[in-house]
C-alpha positions, 0 to 999 in steps of 0.5 A: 447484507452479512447477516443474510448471507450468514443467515443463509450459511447457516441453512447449507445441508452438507453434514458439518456443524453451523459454524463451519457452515458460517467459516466455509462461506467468506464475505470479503467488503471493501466499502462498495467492492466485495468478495464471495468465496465458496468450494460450491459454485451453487452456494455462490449463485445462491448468494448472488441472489440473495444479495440482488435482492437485498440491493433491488430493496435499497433500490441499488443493483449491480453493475455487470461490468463489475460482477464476475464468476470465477475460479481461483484455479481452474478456469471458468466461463473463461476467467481464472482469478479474480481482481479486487483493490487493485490486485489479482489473486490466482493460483497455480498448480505447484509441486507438494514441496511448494504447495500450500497446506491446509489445517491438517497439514495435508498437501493441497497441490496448489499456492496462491499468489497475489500480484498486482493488477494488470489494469494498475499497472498500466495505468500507473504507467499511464500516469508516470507517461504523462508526467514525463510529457508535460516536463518536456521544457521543465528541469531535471529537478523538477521532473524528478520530484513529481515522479519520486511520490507517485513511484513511492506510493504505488510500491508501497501499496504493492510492498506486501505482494508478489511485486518485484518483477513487476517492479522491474518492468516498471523500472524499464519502462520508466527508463525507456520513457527518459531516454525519450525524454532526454533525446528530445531535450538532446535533439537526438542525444540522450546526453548520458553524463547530464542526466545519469550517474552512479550513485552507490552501487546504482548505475545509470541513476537519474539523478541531478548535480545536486544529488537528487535521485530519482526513486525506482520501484524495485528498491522499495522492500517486499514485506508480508502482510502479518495477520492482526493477532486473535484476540488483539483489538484497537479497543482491549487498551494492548497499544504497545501492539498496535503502535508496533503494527503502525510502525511496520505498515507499508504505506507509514512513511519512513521518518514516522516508521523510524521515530516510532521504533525509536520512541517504542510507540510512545509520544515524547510529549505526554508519555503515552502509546499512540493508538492506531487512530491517533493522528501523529506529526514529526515534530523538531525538537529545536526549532528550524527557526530556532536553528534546529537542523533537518536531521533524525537527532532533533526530531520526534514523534507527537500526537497532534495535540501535543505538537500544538502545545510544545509549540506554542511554549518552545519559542518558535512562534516569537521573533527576536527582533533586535537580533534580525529587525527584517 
């Protein structure tokens, strides 16, 4: 399918060179999702057939519900913007002093923003809705803890966009499904100093006696996506760069973004760069069963082989029976 359209790009009659034919006409493929963006409404319908009849080839079409026509500023057919992976890209008139540049520096009057999707949204309220309601009966703790990954994973994925007002909306509709949660366990009281507390400088923190919190959408930090470097390639062996970008991925959990600043992208193990395909595991430096604590200072970050290997020789398989015969 790309190398039709750029086929097709190629032959555009508009008095620029075929590379900036190519460059003008972006093919944007996510697995079965793609996106098709041109200035010209009429090279967007030309590829649009060209890319039914290669899907009528392989016996495949597309799926109205799915196919839309588009602009990113203006509207058109009565769309603006477009949804793709979860997120709806649109732009807005701004000022020249906001606006966007292009490759002269010349004002374009306009700035793109990404947001996340309305249909996400709500269903990722949908989700943490139907969560709450099937913990009616069950402890503070536990809600807490079906909530804390799904609320982390789904601001992690939207860390790198325009997100925090989003995520204050989410914050208070979650606050609002509580209250509802605790007056019915409260029979009509939302027994405030049970379930809410302040922790740090968060008030009204839903947090248990023992200290656990439940996580809000609007502490995980907005980061910038950082477009890979020109010529950087997983392949030209460069792995102190790509083990600098896995470290600072969004959805990297934090103890492995951690071990991975602190060990300089190199395994403990074999002293060598993890690779962005390389699968990596937290391991304890002594042993839990050994008496090694949870905590930053005994772990470490190996490939999954080495972690196989030191385990197999740090004793943590072998139990002393003498010392504890049960």
């Amino acid at each position: 399918m790309e190398d039709r359209i750029k086929q097709y790009a190629e032959t555009l009659k508009n008095g620029i060179s075929k590379i900036n034919n190519c460059k003008s006409l972006s093919l944007i493929r996510y697995a079965d999702d793609f996106v098709i963006i041109h200035e010209d409404i009429n090279v967007i319908l030309k590829s649009q057939e060209i890319i039914t009849e290669w899907l009528n080839d392989i016996g495949l079409e597309f799926k109205p519900s799915k196919t839309k026509l588009t602009h990113t500023l203006n509207e058109y057919e009565g769309n603006t913007g477009f949804e793709f992976l979860g997120f709806h890209v649109q732009q807005h008139e701004v000022g020249n002093y906001r606006c966007a540049n292009n490759t002269r520096g010349t004002p374009l009057g306009f700035k793109t923003i990404i947001t996340p999707s309305k249909p996400k949204i709500k269903a990722h309220l949908a989700k943490i809705a139907e969560v709450i309601d099937t913990h009616k009966t069950a402890p503070q703790a536990a809600l807490i803890s079906k909530l804390n990954p799904i609320i982390r994973g789904w601001s992690n994925y939207y860390s790198t966009v325009v997100s925090k007002k989003t995520f204050s909306k989410c914050d208070n509709l979650t606050y609002d499904k509580l209250r509802a949660w605790a007056r019915t366990r409260g029979k009509g009281s939302i027994n405030k100093d049970k379930y809410w507390r302040t922790v740090s400088d968060r008030n009204w923190c839903f947090s248990t006696e023992n200290g656990l919190e439940l996580k809000s959408h609007a502490a995980t930090p907005i980061k910038r996506h950082v477009k890979v470097k020109g010529h950087a390639s997983p392949y030209n062996g460069d792995w102190v760069y790509w083990s600098k970008r896995r470290g600072e991925y969004p959805e990297t959990p934090t103890r492995v973004s951690k071990l991975l600043k602190e060990q300089k992208g190199i395994c403990s193990h074999c002293g060598l760069y993890f690779t962005s395909t390389d699968i990596v595991e937290v391991d304890h430096i002594t042993p839990k069963s050994l008496g090694g604590k949870d905590e930053y200072k005994n772990l470490q970050l190996l490939h999954r082989h080495c972690h196989d290997t030191k385990t197999v020789s740090d004793g943590s398989l072998t139990k002393n029976y003498d010392d504890n015969p049960f």
